[in-house]
C-alpha positions, 0 to 999 in steps of 0.5 A, a space after each residue: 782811136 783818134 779821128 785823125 788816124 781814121 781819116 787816113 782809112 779807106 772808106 772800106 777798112 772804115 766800114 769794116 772797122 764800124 762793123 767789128 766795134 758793134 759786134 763787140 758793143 752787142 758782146 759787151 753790152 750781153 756781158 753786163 747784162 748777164 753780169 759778166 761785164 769786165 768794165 763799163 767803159 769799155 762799151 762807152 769807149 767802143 760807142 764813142 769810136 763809132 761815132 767818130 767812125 761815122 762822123 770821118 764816113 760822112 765827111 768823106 761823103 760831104 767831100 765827094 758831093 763837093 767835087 761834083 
């Protein structure tokens, strides 16, 4: 997902976004343990997604400190 599409999210539909990528990273990473895993980039992927997630988070916080 690119950062410039989650800049357009609400900071809700953000946090629910965050919320699904870990339950599907938990699932992801329980498949490769068991030996099931159908690919690791997917779970790279979903990681590297959630960090965006929470970089556009905080510079929505930044920018609500800076209009105080």
């Amino acid at each position: 997902m690119k950062a410039s599409k989650l800049r357009e999210m609400a900071k809700e539909d953000l946090l629910q976004e965050e919320s699904d990528l870990r339950a599907q990273i938990f699932k992801l990473r329980f498949q490769a343990a068991t030996g099931q895993a159908e690919s690791a980039a997917r779970i790279r992927g979903a990681r590297r997604d959630v960090a965006r997630i929470e970089t556009v988070l905080r510079e929505l916080e930044i920018a609500q400190q800076a209009k105080k």
